[in-house]
C-alpha positions as a Markdown table, in Angstrom:
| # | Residue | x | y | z |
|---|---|---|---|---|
| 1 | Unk | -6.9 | -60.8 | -54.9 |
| 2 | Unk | -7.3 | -59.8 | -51.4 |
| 3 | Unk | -10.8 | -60.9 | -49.9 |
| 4 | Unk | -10.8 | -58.5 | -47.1 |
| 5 | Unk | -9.7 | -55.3 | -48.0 |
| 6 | Unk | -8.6 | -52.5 | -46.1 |
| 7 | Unk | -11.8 | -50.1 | -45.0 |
| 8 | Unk | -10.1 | -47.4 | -47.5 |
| 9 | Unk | -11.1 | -49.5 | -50.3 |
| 10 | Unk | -14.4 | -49.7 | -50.1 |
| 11 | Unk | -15.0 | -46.0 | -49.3 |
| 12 | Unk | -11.8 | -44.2 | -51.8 |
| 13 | Unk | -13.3 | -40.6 | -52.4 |
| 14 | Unk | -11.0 | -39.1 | -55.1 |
| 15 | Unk | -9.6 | -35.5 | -54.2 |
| 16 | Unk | -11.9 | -32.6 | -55.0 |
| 17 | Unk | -11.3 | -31.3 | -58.8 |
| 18 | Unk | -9.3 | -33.9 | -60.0 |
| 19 | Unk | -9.1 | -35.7 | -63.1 |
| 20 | Unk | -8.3 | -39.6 | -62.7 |
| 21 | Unk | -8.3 | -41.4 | -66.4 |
| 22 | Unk | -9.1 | -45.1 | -66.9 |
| 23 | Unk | -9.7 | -48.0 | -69.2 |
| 24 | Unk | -13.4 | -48.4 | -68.2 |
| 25 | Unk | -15.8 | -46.6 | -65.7 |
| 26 | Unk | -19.1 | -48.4 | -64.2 |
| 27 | Unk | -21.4 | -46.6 | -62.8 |
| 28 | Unk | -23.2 | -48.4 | -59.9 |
| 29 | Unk | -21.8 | -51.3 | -57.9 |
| 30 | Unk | -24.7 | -53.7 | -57.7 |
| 31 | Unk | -24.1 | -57.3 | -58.7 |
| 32 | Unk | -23.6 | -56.5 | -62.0 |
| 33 | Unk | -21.5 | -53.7 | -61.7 |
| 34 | Unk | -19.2 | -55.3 | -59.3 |
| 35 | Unk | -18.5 | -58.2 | -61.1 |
| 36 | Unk | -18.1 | -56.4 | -64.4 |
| 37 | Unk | -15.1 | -54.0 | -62.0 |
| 38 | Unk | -13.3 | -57.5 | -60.7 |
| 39 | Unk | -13.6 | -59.5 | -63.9 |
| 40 | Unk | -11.7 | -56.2 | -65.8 |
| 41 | Unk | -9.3 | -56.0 | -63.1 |
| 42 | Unk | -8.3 | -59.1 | -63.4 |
| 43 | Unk | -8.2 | -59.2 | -67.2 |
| 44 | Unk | -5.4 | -56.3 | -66.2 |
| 45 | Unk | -7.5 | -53.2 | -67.1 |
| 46 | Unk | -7.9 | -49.9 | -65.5 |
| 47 | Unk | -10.9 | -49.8 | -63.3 |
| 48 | Unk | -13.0 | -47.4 | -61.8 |
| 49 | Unk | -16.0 | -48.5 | -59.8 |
| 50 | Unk | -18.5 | -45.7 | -58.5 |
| 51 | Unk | -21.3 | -45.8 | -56.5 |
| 52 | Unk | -23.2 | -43.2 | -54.1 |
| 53 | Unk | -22.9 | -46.1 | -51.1 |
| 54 | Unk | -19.2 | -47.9 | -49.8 |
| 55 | Unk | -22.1 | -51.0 | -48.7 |
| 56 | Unk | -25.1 | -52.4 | -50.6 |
| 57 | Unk | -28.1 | -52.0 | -48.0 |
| 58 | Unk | -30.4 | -54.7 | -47.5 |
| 59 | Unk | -33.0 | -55.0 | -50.4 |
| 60 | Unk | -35.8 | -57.6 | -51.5 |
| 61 | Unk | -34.0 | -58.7 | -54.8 |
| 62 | Unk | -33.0 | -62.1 | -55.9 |
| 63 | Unk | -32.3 | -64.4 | -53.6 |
| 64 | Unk | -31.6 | -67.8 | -54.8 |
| 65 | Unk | -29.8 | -69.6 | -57.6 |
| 66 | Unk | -29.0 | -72.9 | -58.8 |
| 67 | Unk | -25.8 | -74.5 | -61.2 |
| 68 | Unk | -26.2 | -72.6 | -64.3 |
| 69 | Unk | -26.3 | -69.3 | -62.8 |
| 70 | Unk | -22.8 | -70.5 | -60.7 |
| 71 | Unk | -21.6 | -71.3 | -64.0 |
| 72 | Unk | -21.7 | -68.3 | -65.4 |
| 73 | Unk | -19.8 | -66.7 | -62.1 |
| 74 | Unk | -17.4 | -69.0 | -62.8 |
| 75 | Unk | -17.1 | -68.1 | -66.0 |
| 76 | Unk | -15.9 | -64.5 | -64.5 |
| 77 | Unk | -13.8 | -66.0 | -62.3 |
| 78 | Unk | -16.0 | -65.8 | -59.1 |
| 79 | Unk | -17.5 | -68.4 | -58.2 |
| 80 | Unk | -15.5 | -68.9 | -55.2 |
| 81 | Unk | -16.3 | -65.7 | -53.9 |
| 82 | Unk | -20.0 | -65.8 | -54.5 |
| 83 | Unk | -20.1 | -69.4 | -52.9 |
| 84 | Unk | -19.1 | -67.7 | -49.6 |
| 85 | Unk | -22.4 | -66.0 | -49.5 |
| 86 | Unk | -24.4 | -68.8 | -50.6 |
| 87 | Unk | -25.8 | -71.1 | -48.8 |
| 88 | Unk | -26.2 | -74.9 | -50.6 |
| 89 | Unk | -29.3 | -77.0 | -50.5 |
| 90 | Unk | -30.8 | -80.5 | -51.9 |
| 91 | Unk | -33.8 | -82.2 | -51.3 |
| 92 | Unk | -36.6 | -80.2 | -53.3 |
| 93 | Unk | -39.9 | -80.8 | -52.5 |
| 94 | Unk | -42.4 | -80.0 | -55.3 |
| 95 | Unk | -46.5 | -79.5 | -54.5 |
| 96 | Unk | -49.0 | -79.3 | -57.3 |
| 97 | Unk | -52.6 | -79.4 | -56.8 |
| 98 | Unk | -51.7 | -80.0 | -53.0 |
| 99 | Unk | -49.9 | -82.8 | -53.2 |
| 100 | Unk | -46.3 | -83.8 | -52.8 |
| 101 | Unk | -45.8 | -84.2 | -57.0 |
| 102 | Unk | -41.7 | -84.5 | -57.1 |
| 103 | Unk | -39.2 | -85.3 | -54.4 |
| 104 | Unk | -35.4 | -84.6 | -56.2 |
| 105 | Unk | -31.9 | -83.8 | -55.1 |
| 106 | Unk | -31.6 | -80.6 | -57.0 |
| 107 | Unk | -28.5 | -78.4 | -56.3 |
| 108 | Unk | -29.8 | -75.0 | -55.8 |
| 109 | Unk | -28.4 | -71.9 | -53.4 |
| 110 | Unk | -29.7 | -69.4 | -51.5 |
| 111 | Unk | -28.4 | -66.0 | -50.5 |
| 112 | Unk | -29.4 | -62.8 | -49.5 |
| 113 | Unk | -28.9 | -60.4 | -52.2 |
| 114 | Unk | -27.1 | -57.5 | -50.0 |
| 115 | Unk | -24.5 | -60.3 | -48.8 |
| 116 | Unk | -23.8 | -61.3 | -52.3 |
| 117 | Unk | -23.1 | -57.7 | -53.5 |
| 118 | Unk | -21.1 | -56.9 | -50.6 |
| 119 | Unk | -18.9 | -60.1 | -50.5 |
| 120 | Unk | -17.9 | -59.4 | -54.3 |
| 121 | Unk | -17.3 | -55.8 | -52.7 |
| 122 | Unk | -15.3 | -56.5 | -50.2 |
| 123 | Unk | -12.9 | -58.5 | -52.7 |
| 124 | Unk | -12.0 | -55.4 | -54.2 |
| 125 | Unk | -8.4 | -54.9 | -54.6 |
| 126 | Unk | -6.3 | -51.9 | -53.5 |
| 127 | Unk | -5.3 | -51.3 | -57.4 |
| 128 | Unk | -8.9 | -51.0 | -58.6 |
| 129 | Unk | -10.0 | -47.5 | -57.9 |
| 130 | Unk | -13.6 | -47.6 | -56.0 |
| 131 | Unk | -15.0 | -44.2 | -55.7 |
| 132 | Unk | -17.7 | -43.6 | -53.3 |
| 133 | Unk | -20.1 | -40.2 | -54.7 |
| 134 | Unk | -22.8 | -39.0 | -56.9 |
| 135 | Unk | -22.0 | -38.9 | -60.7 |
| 136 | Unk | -24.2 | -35.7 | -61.5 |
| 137 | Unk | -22.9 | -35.2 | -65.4 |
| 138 | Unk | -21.6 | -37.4 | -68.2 |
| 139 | Unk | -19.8 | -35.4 | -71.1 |
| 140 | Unk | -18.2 | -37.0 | -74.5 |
| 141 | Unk | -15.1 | -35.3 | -74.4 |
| 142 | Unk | -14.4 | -37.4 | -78.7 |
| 143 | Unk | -14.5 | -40.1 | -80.2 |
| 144 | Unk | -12.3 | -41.9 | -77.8 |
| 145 | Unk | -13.2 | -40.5 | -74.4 |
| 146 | Unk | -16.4 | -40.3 | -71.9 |
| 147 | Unk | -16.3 | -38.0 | -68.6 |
| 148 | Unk | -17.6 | -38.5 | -65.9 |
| 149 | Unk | -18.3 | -35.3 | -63.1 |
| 150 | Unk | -19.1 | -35.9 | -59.7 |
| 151 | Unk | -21.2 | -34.0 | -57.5 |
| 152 | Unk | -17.9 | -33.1 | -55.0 |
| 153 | Unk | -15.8 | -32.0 | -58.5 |
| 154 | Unk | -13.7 | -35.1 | -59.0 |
| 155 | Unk | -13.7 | -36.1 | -62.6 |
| 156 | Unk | -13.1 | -39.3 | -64.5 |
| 157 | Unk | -11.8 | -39.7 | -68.0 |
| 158 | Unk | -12.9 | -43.1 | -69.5 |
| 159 | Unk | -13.1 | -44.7 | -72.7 |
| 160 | Unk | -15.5 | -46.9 | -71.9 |
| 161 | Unk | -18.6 | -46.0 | -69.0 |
| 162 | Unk | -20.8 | -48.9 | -68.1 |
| 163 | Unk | -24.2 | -48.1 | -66.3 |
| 164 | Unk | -25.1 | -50.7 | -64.2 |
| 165 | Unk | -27.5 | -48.8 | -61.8 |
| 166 | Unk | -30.4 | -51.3 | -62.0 |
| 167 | Unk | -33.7 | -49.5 | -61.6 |
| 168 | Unk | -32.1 | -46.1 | -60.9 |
| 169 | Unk | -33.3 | -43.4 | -64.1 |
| 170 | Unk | -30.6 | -40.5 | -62.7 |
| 171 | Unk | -27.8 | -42.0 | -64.8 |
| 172 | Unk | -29.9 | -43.1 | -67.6 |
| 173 | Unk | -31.5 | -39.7 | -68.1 |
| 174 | Unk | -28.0 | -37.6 | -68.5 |
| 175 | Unk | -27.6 | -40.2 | -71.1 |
| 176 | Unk | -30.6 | -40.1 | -72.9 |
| 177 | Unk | -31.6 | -43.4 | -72.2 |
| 178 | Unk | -35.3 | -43.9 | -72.3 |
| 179 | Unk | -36.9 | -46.5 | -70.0 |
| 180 | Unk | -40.4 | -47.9 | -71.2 |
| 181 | Unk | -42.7 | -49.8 | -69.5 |
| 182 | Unk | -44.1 | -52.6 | -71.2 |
| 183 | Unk | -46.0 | -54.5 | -68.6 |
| 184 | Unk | -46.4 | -52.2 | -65.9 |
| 185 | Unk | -47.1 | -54.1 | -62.1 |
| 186 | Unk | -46.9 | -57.2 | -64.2 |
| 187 | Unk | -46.4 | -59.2 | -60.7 |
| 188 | Unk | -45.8 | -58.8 | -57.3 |
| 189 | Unk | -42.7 | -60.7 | -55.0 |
| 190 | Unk | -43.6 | -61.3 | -51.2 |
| 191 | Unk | -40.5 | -61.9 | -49.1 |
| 192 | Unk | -40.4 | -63.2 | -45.4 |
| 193 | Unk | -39.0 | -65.5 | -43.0 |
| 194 | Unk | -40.2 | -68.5 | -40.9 |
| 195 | Unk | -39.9 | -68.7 | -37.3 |
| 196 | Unk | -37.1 | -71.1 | -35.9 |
| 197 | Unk | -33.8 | -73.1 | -37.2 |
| 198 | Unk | -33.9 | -74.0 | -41.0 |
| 199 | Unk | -32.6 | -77.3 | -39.9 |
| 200 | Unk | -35.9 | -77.7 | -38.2 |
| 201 | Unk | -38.0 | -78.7 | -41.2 |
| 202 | Unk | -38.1 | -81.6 | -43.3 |
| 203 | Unk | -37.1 | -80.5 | -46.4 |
| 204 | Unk | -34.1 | -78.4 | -48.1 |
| 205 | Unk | -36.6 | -76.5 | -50.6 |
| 206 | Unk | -40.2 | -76.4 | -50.7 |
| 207 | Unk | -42.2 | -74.9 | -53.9 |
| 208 | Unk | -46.0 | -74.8 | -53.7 |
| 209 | Unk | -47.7 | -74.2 | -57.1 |
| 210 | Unk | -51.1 | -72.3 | -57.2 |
| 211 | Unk | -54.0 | -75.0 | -57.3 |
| 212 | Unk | -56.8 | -72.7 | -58.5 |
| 213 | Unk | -56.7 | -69.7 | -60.9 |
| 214 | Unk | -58.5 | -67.1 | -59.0 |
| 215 | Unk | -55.7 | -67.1 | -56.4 |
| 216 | Unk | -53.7 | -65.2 | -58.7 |
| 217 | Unk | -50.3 | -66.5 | -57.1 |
| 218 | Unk | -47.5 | -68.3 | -59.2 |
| 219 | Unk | -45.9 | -70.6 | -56.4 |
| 220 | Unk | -44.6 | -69.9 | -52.6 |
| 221 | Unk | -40.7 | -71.3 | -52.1 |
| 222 | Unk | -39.2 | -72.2 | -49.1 |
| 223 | Unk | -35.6 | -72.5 | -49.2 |
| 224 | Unk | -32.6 | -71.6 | -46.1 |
| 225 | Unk | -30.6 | -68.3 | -46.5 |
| 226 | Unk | -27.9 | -69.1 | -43.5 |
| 227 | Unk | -29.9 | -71.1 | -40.2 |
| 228 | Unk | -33.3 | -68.8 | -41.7 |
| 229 | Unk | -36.3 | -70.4 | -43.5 |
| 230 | Unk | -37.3 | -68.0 | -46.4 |
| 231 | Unk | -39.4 | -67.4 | -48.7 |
| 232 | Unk | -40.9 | -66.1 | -51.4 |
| 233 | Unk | -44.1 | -65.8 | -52.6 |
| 234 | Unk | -45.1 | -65.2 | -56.4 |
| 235 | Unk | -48.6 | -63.3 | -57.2 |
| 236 | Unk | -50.0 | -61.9 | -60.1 |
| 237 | Unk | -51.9 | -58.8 | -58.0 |
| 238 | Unk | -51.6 | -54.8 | -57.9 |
| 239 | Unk | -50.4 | -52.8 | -54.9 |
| 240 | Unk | -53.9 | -51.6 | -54.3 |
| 241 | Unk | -55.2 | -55.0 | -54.2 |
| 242 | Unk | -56.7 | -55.6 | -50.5 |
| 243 | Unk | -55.0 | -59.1 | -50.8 |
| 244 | Unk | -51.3 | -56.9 | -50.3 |
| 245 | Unk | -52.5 | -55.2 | -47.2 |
| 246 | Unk | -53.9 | -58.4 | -45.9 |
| 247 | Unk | -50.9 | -60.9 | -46.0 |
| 248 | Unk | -48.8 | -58.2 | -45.0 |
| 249 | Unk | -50.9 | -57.7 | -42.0 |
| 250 | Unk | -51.7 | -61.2 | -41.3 |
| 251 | Unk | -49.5 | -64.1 | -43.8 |
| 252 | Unk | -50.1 | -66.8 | -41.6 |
| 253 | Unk | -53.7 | -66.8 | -42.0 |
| 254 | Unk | -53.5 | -66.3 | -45.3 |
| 255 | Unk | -51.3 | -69.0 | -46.2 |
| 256 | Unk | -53.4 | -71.8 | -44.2 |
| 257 | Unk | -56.3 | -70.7 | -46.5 |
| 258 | Unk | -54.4 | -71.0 | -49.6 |
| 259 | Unk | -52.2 | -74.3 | -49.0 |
| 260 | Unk | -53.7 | -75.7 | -45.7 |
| 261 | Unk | -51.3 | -79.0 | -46.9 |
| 262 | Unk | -48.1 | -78.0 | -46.3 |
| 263 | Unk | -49.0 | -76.0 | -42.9 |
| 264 | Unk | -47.5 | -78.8 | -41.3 |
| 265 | Unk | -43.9 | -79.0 | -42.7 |
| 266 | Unk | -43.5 | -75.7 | -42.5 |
| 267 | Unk | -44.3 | -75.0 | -39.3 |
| 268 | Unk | -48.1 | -73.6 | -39.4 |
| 269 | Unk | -46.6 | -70.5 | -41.5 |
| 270 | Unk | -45.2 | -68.9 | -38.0 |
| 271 | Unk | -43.6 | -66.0 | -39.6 |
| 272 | Unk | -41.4 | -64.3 | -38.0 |
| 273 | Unk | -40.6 | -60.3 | -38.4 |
| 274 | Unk | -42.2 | -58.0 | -41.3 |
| 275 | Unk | -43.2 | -59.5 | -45.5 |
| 276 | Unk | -41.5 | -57.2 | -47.7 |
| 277 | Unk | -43.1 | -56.7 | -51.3 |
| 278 | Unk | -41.4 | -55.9 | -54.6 |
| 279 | Unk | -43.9 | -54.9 | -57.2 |
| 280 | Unk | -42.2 | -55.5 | -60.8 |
| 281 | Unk | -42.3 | -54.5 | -64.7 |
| 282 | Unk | -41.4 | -55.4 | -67.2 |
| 283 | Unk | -39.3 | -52.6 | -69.3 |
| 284 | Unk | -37.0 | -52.0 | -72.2 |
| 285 | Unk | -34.7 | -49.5 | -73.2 |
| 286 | Unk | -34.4 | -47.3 | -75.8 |
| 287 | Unk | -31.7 | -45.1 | -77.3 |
| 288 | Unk | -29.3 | -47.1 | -75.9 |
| 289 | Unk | -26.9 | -47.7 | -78.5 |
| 290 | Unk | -24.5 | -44.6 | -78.1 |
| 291 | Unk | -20.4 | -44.5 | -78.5 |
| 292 | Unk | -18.7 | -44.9 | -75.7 |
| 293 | Unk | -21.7 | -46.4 | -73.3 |
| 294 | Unk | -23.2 | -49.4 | -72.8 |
| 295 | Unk | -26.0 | -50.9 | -70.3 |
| 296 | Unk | -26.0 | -54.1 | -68.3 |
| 297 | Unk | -28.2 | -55.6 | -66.3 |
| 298 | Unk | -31.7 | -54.1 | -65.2 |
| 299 | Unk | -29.9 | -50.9 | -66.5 |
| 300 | Unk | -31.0 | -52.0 | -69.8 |
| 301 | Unk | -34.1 | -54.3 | -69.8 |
| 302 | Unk | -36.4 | -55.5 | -66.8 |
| 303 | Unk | -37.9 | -59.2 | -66.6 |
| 304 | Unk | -40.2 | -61.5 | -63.7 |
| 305 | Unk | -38.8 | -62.9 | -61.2 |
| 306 | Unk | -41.3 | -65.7 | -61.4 |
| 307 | Unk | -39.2 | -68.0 | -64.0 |
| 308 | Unk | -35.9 | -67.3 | -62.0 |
| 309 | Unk | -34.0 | -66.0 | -65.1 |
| 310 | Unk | -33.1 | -62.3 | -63.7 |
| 311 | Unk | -29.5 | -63.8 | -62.6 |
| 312 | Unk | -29.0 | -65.5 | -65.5 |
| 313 | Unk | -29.9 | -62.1 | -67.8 |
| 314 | Unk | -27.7 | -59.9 | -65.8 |
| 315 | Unk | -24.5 | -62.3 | -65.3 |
| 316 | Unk | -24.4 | -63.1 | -69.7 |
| 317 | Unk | -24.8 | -59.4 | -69.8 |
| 318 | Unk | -21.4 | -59.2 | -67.7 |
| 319 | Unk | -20.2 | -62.2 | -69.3 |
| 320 | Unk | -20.6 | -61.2 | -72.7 |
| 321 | Unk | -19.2 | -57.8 | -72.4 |
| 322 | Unk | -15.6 | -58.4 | -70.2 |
| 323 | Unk | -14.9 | -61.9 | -71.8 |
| 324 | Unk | -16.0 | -61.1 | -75.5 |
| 325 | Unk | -16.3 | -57.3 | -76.4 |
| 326 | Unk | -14.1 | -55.1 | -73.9 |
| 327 | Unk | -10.7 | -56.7 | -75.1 |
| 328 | Unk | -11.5 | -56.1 | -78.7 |
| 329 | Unk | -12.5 | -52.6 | -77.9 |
| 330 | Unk | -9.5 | -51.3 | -76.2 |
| 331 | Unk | -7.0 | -53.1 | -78.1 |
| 332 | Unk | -8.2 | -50.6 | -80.9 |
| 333 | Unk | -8.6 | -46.8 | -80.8 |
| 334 | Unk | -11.7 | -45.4 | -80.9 |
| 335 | Unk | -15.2 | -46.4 | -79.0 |
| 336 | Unk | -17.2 | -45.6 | -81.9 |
| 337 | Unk | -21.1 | -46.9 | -82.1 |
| 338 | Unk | -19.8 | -50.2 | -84.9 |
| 339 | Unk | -18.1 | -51.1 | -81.3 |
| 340 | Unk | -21.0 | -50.7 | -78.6 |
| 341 | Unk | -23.3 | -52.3 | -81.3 |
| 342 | Unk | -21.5 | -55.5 | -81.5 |
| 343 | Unk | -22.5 | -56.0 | -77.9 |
| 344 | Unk | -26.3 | -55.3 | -78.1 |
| 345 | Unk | -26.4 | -57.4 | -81.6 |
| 346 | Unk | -24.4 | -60.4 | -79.7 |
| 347 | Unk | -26.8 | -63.3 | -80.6 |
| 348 | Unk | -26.3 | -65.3 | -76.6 |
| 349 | Unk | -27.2 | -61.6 | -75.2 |
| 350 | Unk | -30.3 | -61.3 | -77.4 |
| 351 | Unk | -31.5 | -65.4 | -77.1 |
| 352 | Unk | -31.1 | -64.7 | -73.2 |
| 353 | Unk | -32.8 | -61.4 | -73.2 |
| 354 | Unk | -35.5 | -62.9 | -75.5 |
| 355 | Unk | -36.4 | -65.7 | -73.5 |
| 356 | Unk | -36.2 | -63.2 | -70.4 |
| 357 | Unk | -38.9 | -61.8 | -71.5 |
| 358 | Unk | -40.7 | -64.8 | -73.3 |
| 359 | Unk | -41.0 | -66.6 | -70.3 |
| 360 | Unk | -42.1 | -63.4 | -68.1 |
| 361 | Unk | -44.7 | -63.4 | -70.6 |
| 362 | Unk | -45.9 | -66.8 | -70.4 |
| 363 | Unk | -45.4 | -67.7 | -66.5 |
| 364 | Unk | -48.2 | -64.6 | -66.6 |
| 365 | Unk | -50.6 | -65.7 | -69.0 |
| 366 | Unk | -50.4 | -69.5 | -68.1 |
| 367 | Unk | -51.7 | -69.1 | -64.5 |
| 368 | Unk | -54.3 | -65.9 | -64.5 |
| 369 | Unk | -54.3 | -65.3 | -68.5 |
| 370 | Unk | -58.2 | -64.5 | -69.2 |
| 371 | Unk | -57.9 | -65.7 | -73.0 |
| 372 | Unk | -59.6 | -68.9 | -74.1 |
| 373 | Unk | -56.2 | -70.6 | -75.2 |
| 374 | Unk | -55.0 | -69.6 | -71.6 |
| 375 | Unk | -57.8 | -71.4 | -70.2 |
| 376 | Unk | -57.2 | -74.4 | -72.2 |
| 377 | Unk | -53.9 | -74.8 | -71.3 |
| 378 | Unk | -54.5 | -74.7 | -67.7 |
| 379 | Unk | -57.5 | -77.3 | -68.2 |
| 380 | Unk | -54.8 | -79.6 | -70.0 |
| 381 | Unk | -51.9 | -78.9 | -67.5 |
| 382 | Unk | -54.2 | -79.8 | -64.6 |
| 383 | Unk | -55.7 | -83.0 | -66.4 |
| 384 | Unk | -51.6 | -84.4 | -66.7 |
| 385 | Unk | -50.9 | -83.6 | -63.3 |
| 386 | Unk | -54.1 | -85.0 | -62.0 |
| 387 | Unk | -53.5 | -88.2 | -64.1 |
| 388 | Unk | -49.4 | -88.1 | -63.0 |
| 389 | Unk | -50.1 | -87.6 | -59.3 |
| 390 | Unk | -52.9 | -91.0 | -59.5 |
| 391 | Unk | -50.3 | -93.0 | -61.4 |
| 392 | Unk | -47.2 | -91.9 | -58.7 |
| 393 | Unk | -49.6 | -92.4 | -55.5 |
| 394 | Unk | -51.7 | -95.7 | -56.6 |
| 395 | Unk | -50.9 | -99.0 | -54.8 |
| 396 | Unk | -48.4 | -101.3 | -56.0 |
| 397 | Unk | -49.8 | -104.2 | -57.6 |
């Protein structure tokens, strides 16, 4: 598989009007669709891969991982090529209550999520047929074949389409996928970057956890992406908060008021360049199951990013469907609904999508939940750490 492929393969237009017929058709070339197009290609199955961009632009998304997310890369056979986009780190550096609680060598990675998408991109082969336009229309020709019509003619006969197009509705709608909202502004990601060398402070990854309720944060992570210091921070706020416009306008100050204790290894908080913000919900799907179609990804469900299992969610989705499902499906005629079911009633798709959303849920309600048993728990989670962090810091006897 070539790793750097000519510039015709990442930007393959197919001639105006015609028909090109395949095994399997995604739609959207994020992470999830990309890896679902290699992993088929490689399991010797005709590919297409569409998308309305040849690159992935830069976008506040996921940007780190640890070993059980590689895993399941290299359970698709691409691990190698997501590690050259990753950038390793040990040495995490927990904080509760403000002070240093857990010092561990934990393997994690970080990345920028643009550089990720675009290095499985750019390992495209020549064979596999990347189309760069606009799907406008999706017709069931029967039982056995979807087409796809895009906006400059070109059509694509498929007997399989996978949307992967994340957040985007356009695809979902000519399908008539519904999207609902379930937890709407449910939390809000700040992203940004410290001034200077990564190599500069004293610690591979940093996580602060919120030391009072009324702060409404989750935790603020340092961790390197390349020679940069980034991070993200974790809140439980709405856009229209004044909090948003603030630490966009001034994140230094506001992060010497909120963990004045780690100001020091970090540099004071000199941030360098803008904070982007990625408000979130939490969604699901509905009228999904359908011959012939099938979602992955944020295509079909949305979860937090707080508890870190969004990678995890949309890599068994690809997982699940190339290395279990697709094989069976084309070695038989036919994409009938019995088929497409099988993958939404998988039982490690629906424990991973459960606890998705379980632990969106709970990372929520545990740190700004207003109900008495919320309260309770936070009363008894801050008495054990209290009582941990006196046992680890009182002199030796």
């Amino acid at each position: 598989m070539s790793s750097q492929p000519t510039p015709s393969s990442l930007d393959r237009s197919g001639p105006d009007g015609a028909a090109v017929s395949v095994d399997v058709a995604i739609v959207g070339a994020g992470l999830a669709g990309t890896a679902c197009a290699l992993r088929l290609h490689a399991m010797g199955y005709k590919v297409a891969l569409i998308d309305a961009h040849a690159e992935h632009g830069e976008e506040f998304r996921a940007e780190k991982m640890g070993l059980v997310h590689l895993a399941l890369f290299e359970k698709l056979g691409l691990d190698q090529i997501a590690k050259a986009a990753l950038t390793p780190m040990l040495d995490n550096h927990t904080y509760r209550l403000g002070r240093l609680y857990a010092r561990k060598d934990i393997p994690e990675y970080g990345f920028s999520y643009a550089t990720l998408v675009n290095a499985l991109r750019h390992a495209v082969p020549d064979e596999l047929l990347r189309i760069t336009g606009k799907v406008t229309e999706i017709q069931r020709l029967d039982d056995d074949v979807r087409q796809l019509i895009l906006a400059d003619g070109t059509r694509v006969d498929a007997r399989l389409v996978v949307v992967s197009t994340g957040l985007g509705e356009a695809i979902r709608r000519m399908a008539g996928v519904k999207r609902t909202v379930i937890s709407r502004g449910h939390s809000l990601a700040f992203g940004f970057d410290l001034a200077g060398s990564a190599r500069d402070y004293g610690f591979g990854t940093l996580n602060y956890y919120s030391k009072r309720f009324e702060d409404r944060y989750a935790y603020l992570t340092f961790f390197p992406i390349g020679d940069t210091m980034r991070a993200n921070f974790f809140t439980y706020r709405e856009m229209t908060d004044p909090f948003v416009k603030r630490f966009r306008a001034e994140p230094q100050a506001v992060l010497r008021e909120l963990m004045p204790e780690i100001a020091p290894v970090c540099g004071g908080f000199d941030v360098a360049g803008p904070v982007s913000v990625r408000p979130v919900d939490l969604s699901v799907s509905e009228d999904y199951e359908q011959p012939g179609l099938v979602l992955v990804g944020d295509a079909f469900c949305t979860t937090c990013p707080v508890p870190g299992v969004g990678i995890s969610r949309v890599m068994t989705d690809v997982e699940r469907l190339c290395n279990v499902h697709i094989p069976g499906w084309l070695a038989t005629p036919g994409m009938r609904l019995d088929k497409i079911s099988a993958y939404y009633r998988d039982p490690v798709k629906i424990k991973t999508d459960r606890v998705g959303m379980r632990v969106s849920w709970y990372g929520r309600r545990v740190s700004v939940g207003e109900g008495l048993v919320w309260k309770i728990r936070r009363t008894r989670n801050r008495l054990v750490r209290r009582s941990l962090l006196a046992l680890r810091h009182a002199p030796a006897r």
